[in-house]
Residue, then its C-alpha position, 0 to 999 in steps of 0.5 A: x459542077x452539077x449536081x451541087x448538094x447542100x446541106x444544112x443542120x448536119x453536122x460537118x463530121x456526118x456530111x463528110x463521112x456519107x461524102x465518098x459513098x453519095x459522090x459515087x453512087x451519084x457519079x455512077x447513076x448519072x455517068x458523068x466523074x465524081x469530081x462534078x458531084x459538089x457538096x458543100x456544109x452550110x454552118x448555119x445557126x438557127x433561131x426560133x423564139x428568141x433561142x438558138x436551136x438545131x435546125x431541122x436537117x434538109x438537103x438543097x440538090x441544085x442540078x439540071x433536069x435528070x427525069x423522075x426515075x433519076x431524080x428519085x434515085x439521087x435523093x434516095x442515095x443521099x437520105x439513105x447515106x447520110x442516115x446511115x453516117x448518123x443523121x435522123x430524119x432529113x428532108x431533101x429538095x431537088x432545084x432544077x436549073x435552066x440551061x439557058x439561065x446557067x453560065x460558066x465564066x459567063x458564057x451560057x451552059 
């Protein structure tokens, strides 16, 4: 399901209290079911010089070519929401997918 958001160096409890508000507002700007909008949690450990240590929050948003104005939005809903549900700073970046590399139960998109 697209768009696919993942977040990593944010707290479970954080994602999934801007989860409902991010799914959607997203759903309604690109017209399609919230249920297509995927969030998953990364519970990654990060490590820098020897030491564990809280990563720096940054969000991946995997999703087919919406245009500028569209792509814009969607990254402001998610930094404002999950700012909202307590994270700080966050950075956030869009991957875009090709159609024509993207397969469902392996037949193209």
């Amino acid at each position: 399901m697209m768009p696919r958001i993942t977040t990593y160096a944010i707290s479970f409890e954080t994602v999934k209290k801007a989860s409902s508000a991010i799914q959607e507002q997203i759903s309604s700007l690109l017209s399609l079911p919230s249920e297509y909008v995927t969030i998953a949690v990364n519970a990654d450990t990060f490590i820098q010089d020897g030491a564990v240590v809280q990563g720096s929050p940054f969000v991946e948003i995997c999703l087919f070519d919406r245009g500028e104005e569209q792509e814009d939005a969607i990254a402001h809903v998610v930094t404002a929401e999950l700012r909202k549900s307590g994270c700080g700073d966050v950075d956030v970046y869009l991957t875009k997918l090709e159609r024509r590399r993207y397969f469902e139960n392996g037949k193209h998109f």
